[in-house]
C-alpha positions as CSV (number, residue, x, y, z in Angstrom):
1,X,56.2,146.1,-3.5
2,X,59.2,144.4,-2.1
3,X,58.6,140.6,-1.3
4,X,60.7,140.3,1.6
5,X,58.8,139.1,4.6
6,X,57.6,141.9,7.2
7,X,58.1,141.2,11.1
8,X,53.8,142.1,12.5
9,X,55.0,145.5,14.6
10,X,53.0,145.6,18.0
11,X,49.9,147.2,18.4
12,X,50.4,150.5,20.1
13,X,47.6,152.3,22.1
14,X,47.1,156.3,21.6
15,X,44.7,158.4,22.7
16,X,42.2,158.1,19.9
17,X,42.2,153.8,21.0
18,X,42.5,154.2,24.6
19,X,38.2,153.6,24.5
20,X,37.4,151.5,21.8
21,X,40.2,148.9,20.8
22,X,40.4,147.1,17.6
23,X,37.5,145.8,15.7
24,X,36.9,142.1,15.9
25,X,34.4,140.1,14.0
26,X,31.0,141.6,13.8
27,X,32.5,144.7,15.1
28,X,32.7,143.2,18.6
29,X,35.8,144.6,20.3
30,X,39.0,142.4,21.3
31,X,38.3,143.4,24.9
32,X,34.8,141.8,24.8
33,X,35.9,139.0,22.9
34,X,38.6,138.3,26.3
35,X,35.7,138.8,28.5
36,X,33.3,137.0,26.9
37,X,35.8,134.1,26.6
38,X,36.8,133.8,30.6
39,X,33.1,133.9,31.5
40,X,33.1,130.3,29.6
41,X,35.8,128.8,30.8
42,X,35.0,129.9,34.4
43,X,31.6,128.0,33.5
44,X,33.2,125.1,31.8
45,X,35.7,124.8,35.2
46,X,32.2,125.1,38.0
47,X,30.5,122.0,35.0
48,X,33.3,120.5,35.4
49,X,33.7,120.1,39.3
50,X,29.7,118.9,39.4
51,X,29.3,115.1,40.3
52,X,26.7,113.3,38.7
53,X,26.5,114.0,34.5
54,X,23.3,113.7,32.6
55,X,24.1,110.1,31.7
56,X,24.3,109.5,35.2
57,X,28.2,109.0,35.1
58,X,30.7,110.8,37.5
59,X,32.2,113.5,35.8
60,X,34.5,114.6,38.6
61,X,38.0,114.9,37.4
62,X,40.7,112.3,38.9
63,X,43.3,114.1,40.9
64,X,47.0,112.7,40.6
65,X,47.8,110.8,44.0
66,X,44.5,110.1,45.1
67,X,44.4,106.9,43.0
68,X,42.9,103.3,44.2
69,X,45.3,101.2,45.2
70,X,45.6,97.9,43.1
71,X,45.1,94.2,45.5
72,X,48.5,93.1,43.9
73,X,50.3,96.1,45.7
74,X,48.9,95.5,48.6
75,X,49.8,92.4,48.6
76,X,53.8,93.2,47.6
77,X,53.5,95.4,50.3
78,X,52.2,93.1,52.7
79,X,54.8,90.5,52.1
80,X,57.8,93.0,52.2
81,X,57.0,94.4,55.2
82,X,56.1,91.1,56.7
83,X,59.5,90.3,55.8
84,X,61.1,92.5,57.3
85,X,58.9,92.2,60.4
86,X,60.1,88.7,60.4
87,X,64.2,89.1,60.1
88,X,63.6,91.5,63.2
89,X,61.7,89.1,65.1
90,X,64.1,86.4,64.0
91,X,67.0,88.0,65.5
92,X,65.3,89.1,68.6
93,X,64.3,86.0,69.1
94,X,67.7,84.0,68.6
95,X,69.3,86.5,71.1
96,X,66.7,85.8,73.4
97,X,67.0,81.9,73.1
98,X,71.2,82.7,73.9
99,X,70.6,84.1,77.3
100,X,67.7,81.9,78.4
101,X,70.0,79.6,77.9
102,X,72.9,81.0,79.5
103,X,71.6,82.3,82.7
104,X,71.7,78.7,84.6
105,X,75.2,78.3,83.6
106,X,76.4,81.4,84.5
107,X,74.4,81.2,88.2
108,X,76.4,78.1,88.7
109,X,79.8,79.9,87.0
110,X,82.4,80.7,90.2
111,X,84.4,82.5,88.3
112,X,83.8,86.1,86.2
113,X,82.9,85.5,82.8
114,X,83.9,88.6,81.4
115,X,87.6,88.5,83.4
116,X,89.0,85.0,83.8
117,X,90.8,83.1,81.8
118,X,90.3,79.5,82.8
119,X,88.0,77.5,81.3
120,X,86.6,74.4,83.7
121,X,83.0,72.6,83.3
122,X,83.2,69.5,83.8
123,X,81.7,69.4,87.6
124,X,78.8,70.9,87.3
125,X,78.2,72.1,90.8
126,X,81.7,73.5,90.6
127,X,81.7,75.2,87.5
128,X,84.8,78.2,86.6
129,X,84.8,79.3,83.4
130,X,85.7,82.8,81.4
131,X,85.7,84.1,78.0
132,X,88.6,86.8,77.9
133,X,91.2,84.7,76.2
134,X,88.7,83.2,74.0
135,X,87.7,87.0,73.2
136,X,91.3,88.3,72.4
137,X,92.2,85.4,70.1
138,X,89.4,85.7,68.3
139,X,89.6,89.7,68.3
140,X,93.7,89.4,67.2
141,X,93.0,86.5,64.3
142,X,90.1,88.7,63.2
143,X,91.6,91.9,63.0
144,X,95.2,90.4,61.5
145,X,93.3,88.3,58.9
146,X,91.2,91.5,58.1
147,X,94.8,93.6,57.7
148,X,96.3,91.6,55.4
149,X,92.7,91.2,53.5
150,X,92.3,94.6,53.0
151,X,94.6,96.2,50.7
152,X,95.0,92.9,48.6
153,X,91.1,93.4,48.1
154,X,91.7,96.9,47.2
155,X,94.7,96.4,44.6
156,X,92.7,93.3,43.0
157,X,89.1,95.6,42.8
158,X,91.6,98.5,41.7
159,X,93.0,96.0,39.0
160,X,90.1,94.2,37.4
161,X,87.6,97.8,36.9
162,X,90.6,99.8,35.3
163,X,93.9,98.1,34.3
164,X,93.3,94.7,33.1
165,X,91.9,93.8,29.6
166,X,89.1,92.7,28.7
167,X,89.7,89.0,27.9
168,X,91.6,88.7,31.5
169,X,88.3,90.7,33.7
170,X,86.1,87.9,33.9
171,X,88.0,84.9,34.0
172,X,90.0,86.5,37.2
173,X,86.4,87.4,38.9
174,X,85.3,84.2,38.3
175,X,88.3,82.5,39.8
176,X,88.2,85.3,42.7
177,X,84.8,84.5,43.6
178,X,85.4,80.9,43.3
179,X,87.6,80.9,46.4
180,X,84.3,82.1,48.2
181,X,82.8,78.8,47.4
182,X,85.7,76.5,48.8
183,X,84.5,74.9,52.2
184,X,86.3,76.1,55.1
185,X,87.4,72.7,56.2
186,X,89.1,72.4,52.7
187,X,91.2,75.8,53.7
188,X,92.1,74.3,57.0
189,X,93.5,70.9,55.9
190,X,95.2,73.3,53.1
191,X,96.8,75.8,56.3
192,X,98.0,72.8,58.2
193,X,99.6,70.5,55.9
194,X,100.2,72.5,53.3
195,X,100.5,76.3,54.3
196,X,101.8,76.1,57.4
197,X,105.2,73.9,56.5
198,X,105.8,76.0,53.6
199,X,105.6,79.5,56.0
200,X,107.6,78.1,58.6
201,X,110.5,79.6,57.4
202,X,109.4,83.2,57.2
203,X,107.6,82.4,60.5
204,X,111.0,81.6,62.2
205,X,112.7,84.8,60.6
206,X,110.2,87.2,62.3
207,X,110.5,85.5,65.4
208,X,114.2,85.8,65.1
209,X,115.0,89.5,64.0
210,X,111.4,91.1,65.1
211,X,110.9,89.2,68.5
212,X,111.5,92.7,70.3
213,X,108.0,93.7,69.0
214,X,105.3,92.2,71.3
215,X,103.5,90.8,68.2
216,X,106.2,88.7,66.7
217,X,107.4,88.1,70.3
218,X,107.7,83.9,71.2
219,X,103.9,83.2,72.4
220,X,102.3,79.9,73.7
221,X,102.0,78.6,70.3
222,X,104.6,76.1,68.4
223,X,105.8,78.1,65.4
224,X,107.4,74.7,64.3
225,X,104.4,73.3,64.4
226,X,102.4,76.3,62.7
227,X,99.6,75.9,65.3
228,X,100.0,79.7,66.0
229,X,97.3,83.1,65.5
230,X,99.9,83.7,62.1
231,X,99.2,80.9,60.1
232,X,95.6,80.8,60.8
233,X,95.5,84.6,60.5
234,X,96.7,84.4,57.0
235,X,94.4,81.2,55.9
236,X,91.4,83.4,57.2
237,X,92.7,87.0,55.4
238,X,93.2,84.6,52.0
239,X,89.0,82.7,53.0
240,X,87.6,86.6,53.4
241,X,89.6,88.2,50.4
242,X,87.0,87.2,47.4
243,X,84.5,88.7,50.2
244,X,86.0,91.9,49.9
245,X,87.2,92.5,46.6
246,X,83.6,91.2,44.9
247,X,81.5,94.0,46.8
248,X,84.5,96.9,46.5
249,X,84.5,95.7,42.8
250,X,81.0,96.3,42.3
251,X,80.9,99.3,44.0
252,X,83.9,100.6,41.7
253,X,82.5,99.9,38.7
254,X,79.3,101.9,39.0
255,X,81.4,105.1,39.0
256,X,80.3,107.2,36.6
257,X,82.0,107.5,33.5
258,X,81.0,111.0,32.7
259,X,83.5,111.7,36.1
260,X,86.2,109.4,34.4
261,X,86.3,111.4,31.2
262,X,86.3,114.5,32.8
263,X,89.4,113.4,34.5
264,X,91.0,112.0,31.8
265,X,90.6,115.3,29.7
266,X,91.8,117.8,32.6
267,X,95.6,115.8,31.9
268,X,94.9,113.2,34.8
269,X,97.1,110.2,34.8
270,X,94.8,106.7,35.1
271,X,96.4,107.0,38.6
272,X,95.3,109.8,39.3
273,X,91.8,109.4,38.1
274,X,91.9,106.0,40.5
275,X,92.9,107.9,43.3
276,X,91.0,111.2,42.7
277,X,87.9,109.8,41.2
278,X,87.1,105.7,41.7
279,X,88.1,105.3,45.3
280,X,86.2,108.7,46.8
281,X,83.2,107.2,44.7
282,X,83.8,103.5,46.2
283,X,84.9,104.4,49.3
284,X,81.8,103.7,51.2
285,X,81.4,100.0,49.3
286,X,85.3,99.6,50.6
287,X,83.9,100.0,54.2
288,X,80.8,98.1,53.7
289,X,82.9,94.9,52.2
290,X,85.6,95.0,54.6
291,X,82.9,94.7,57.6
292,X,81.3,91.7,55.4
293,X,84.7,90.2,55.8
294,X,85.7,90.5,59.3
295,X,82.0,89.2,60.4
296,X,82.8,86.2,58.4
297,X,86.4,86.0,60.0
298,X,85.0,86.7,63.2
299,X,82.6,83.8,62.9
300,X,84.7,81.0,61.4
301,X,85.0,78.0,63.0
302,X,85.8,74.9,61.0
303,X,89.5,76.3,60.0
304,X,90.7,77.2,63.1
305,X,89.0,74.4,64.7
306,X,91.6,72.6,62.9
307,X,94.6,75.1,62.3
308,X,94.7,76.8,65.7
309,X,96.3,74.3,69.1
310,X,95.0,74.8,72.3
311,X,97.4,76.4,75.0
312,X,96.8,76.6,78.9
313,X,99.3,79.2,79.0
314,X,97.8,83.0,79.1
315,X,97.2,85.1,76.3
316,X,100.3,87.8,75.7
317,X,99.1,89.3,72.3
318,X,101.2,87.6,69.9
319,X,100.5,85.9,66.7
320,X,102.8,83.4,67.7
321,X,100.3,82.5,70.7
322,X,98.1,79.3,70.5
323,X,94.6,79.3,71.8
324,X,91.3,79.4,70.6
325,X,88.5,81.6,69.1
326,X,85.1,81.5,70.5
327,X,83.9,79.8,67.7
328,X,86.3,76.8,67.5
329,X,85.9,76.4,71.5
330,X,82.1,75.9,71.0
331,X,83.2,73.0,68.0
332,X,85.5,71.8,70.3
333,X,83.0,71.4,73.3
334,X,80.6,69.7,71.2
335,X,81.3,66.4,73.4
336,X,79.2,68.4,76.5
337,X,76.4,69.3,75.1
338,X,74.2,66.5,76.1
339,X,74.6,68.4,79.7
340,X,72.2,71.6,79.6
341,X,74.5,73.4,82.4
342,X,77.3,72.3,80.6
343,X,75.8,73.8,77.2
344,X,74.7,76.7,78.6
345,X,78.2,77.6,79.5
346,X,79.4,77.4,75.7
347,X,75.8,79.5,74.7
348,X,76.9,81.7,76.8
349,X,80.3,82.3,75.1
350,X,77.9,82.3,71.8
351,X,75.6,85.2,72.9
352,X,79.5,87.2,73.2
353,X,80.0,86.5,69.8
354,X,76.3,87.3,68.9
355,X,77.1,90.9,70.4
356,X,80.4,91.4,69.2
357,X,79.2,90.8,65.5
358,X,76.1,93.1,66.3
359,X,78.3,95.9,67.3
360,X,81.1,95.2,64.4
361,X,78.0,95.5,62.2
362,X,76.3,98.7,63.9
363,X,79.9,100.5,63.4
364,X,80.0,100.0,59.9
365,X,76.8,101.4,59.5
366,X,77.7,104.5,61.1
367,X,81.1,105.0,59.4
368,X,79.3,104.2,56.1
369,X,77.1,107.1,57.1
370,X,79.6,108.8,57.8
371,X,81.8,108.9,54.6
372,X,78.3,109.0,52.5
373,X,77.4,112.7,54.3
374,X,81.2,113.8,54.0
């Protein structure tokens, strides 16, 4: 007899076991045996679904799902949505406050808010006052400041998750996100008597050979004197770059490797894996950090409070213009808000910026949407 092992050949069915099957133990057949064997379970499963047991226990099974809720998750629960209960109301309620506020001014106001340019409150029964200028300088120093911001972010993010070594990456982010922590006054004694003489220059130079083009064209503002939308453009780009680049760096760095590798081994270059790979991934995070930025440039006061000089000549659109943002008008009205008409009149040109930032915010929302279906 060979001892190689035999493979158990199926059990065939002929005519002559077509009635009676194989013999099990006892001579019962396999075919009672199956029966026999789902009558018990089918009495085991109706046992099973009865309540009480004879110990006087509940022997109904648990189902998955339908389990008590613990007092600690209710109470997590509680707090979270409270929270967020309470930003909403929070924000409601600050908006409210602006045009309560605001209304008695703006019944007194003789002039259109929204259209004029001129900015008188110091007779109260004659009152003219407008927010248009105040809107477009803040609008052009926003979005100039944001320009600039923007790639330098995107080259520093770019550098730090894939090109610079390893003793150089956290030394750089730490001194990145330390310029975050500088106080904006400190920036705007560094842009007047320190930036703004040193830019001159270059200031003059576009003036000079690019004055055709409306935005380096001569404005209101002294470009000697560096009180202009360019210097305080740049000081604000350089206050809202560590803004950007820590969230786009973040973002970047929670690409997923298994992506990079796959890159690398189809022949890409590490430009090409940047380009192909990283930035699609942290494209959204780009957005989402960039819109951080310009609600913090659109916001800022104490720097331009003390970079920007105050012009009664009209806007024309250049960055060599003078003027003032929203925000550093309300600093520099502080001196009339013992009058509540007078107040009102800089609340109200604090529930524009309140709306603007809303809808800056809202439209970053949707384009992050956007890119995150695409």
């Amino acid at each position: 007899m060979s001892d190689a092992p035999t493979r158990s050949t199926p059990r065939t069915t002929g005519p002559a076991q077509s009635g009676a099957g194989v013999g099990g133990p006892n001579g019962t057949s396999e075919a009672d045996l199956s029966s026999t064997q789902a009558d018990t379970t089918a009495g085991a499963g109706d046992d099973a679904g009865a309540g009480p047991g004879p110990d006087g226990n509940d022997t109904t099974p648990k189902i998955p799902g339908r389990s008590k809720v613990r007092p600690g998750d209710r109470i997590f629960q509680s707090l979270s949505s409270g929270s967020a209960v309470f930003i909403s109301i929070l924000i409601a309620a600050i908006g409210v406050f602006l045009v309560w506020r605001a209304v008695p001014a703006l019944s007194r106001n003789e002039a259109n808010f929204l259209t004029s340019r001129e900015w008188v409150t110091v007779d109260i029964e004659h009152m003219s006052f407008g927010v248009l200028d105040l809107l477009q300088v803040t609008i052009l120093v926003s979005l100039f400041a944001l320009v600039l911001a923007m790639p330098v972010a995107l080259g520093i993010a770019i550098f730090l998750t894939e090109y610079a070594p390893s003793w150089l990456k956290r030394p750089l982010a730490y001194v990145i996100d330390l310029l975050a922590a500088v106080p904006s006054v400190v920036y705007g004694l560094w842009g007047l008597l320190v930036f703004a003489p040193a830019i001159r220059p270059f200031a003059l130079w576009l003036n000079e050979n690019l004055g055709w083009f409306p935005l380096f064209a001569t404005g209101s503002g002294s470009i000697i004197g560096g009180g202009t939308i360019f210097t305080a453009g740049i000081v604000l780009g350089v206050m809202i770059l560590p803004v950007i680049t820590a969230v786009t760096r973040e973002v970047f760095v929670q690409t997923p490797t298994a992506q990079i590798e796959a890159a690398l081994a189809l022949g890409a270059t590490r430009w090409e894996v940047v380009r192909t790979t990283v930035i699609p991934f942290g494209k959204s995070g780009y957005i989402s950090g960039s819109m951080l930025g310009l609600g913090r440039a659109l916001g800022e006061t104490m720097a331009l409070y003390l970079i920007l000089r105050t012009t009664s000549e009209a806007f024309s659109w250049s960055l060599f213009d003078g003027g003032a943002t929203i925000a550093s008008k309300i600093a520099l009205g502080y001196a009339e808000f013992n009058n509540n008409i007078q107040a009102g009149a800089y609340i109200a040109a604090g529930l524009v910026l309140f709306v603007l930032t809303f809808v800056v915010n809202a439209a970053a929302r949707m384009v992050i949407a956007g890119k995150t279906k695409d």
